[in-house]
C-alpha positions as CSV (number, residue, x, y, z in Angstrom):
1,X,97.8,91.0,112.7
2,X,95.5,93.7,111.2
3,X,94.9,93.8,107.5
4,X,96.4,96.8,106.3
5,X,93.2,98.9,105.7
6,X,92.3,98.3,109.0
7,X,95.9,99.1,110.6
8,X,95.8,102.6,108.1
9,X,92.2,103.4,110.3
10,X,94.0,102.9,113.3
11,X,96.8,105.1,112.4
12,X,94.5,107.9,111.0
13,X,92.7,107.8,114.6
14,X,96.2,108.3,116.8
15,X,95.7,112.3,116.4
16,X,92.0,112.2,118.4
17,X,93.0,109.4,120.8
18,X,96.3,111.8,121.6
19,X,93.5,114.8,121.7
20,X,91.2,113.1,124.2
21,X,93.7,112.0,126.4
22,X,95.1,115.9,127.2
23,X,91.8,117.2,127.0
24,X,91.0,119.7,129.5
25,X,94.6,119.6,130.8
26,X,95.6,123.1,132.1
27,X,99.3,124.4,131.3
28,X,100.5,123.7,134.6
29,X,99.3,120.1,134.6
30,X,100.9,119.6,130.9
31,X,104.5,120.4,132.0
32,X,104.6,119.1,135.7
33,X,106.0,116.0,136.5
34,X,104.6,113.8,138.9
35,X,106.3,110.5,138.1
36,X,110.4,111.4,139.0
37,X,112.8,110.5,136.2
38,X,109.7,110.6,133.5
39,X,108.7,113.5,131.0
40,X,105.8,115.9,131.6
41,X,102.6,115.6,129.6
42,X,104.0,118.6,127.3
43,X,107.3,116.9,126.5
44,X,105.6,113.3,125.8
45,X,102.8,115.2,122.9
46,X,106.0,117.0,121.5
47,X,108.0,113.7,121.6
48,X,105.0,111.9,119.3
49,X,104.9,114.6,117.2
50,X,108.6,114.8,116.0
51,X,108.6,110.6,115.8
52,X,105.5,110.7,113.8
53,X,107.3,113.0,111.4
54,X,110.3,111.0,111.6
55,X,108.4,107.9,110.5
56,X,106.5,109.3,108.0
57,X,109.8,110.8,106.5
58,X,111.0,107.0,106.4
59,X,107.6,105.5,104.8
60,X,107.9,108.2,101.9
61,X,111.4,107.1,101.3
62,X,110.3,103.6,101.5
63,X,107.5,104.2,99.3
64,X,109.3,106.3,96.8
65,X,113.7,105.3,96.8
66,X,115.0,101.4,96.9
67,X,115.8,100.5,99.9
68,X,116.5,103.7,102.0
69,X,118.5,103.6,105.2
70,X,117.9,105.0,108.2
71,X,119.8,105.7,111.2
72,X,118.3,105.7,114.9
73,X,116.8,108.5,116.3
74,X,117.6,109.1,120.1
75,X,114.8,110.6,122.4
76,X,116.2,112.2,124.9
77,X,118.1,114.1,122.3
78,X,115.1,115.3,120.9
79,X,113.5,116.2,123.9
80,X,116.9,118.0,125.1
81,X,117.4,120.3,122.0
82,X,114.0,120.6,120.6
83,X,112.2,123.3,122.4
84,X,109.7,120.7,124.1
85,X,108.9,123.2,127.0
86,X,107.9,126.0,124.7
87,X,106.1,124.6,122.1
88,X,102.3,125.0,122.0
89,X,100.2,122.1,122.5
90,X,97.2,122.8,120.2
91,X,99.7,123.6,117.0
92,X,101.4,120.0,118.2
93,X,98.5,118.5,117.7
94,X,97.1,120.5,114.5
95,X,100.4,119.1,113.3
96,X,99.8,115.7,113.9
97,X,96.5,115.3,112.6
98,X,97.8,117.2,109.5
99,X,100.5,114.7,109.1
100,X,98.4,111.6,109.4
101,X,95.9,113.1,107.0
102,X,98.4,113.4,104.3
103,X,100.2,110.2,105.2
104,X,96.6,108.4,105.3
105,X,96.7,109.8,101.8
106,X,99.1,108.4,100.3
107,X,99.2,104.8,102.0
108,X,95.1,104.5,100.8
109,X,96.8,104.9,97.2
110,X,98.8,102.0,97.7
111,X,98.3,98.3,96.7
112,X,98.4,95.7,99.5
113,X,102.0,94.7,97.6
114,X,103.4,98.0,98.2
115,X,103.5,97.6,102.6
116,X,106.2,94.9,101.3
117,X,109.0,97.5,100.3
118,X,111.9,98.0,102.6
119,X,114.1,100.4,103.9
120,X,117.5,99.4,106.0
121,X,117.5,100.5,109.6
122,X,121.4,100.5,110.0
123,X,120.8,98.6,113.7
124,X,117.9,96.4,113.2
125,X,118.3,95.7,109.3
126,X,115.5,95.5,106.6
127,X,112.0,96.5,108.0
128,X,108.8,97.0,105.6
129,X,106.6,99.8,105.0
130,X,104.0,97.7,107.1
131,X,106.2,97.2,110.3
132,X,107.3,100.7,110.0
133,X,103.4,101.0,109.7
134,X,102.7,99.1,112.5
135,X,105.5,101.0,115.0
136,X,103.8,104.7,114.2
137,X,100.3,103.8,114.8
138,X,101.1,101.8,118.2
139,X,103.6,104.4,119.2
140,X,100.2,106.5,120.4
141,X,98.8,104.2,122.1
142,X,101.7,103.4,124.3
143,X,102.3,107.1,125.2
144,X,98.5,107.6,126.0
145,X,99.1,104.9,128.6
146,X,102.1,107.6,130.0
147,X,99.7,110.2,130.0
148,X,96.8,108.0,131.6
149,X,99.5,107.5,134.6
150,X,100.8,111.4,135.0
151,X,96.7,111.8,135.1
152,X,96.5,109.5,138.0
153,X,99.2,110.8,139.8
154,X,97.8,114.8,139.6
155,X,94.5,113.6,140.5
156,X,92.6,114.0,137.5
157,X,91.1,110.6,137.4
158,X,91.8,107.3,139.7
159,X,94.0,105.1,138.2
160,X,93.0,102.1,136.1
């Protein structure tokens, strides 16, 4: 497991990882969908974006109330009802690194102690400020690897 500093540099650097991996993407290859039964490009940036903001909603109220709760978020309900096909890809990601920014912020302020506070997720039960930590700052990552595979399967690059 990464020391805490180390796992806050890691989340500070999802925003250009995200960047680099749509790079040079046109707007057709953003929203098609060469992988049946998966999301396009377009829908997968818009879907990090809302969940990063989602998470960073729950590490303020971690960081600030007693043991918030949280309910869980659904995906495909996001992705159904949030405009994913019409919002602009460069402002998705100005929003993102804006968000981490301030979010880097604040969890530099903190003392290592701190990443031990909890919220209550009402399915999974008590998680820290570190695991919820830990889940945004992979949660890139794993969707680059998405992206990496729609890449592949346009053409852009040979698969891995």
């Amino acid at each position: 497991m990464s020391t805490i500093r180390d796992l806050i540099e890691r989340y500070k650097q999802g925003p250009e990882l995200l960047r680099q991996a749509v790079a040079g993407m046109t707007p057709e290859q953003l929203d098609a969908r060469p992988i049946p039964g998966r999301w396009s490009t377009r829908e997968v940036v818009c879907h990090i974006v809302d969940f990063d903001q989602l998470y960073a909603d729950r590490m303020k109220r971690v960081i600030a109330e007693n043991e918030p709760s949280f309910s869980p978020s659904e995906p495909d309900a996001f992705a159904a009802h949030l405009a994913y096909s019409k919002r602009d890809l460069t402002k998705e990601l100005e929003l993102l690194t804006l968000l981490r920014e301030q979010m880097a912020v604040i969890l530099e302020s903190l003392p290592d102690e701190a990443f031990q506070r909890v919220g209550r997720h009402v399915v999974r039960g008590l998680v820290t400020l570190q695991e919820l930590l830990q889940a945004i700052t992979d949660h890139i990552p794993h969707h680059v690897g998405f992206i990496e595979e729609k890449k592949a399967a346009l053409g852009l690059h040979p698969a891995k």
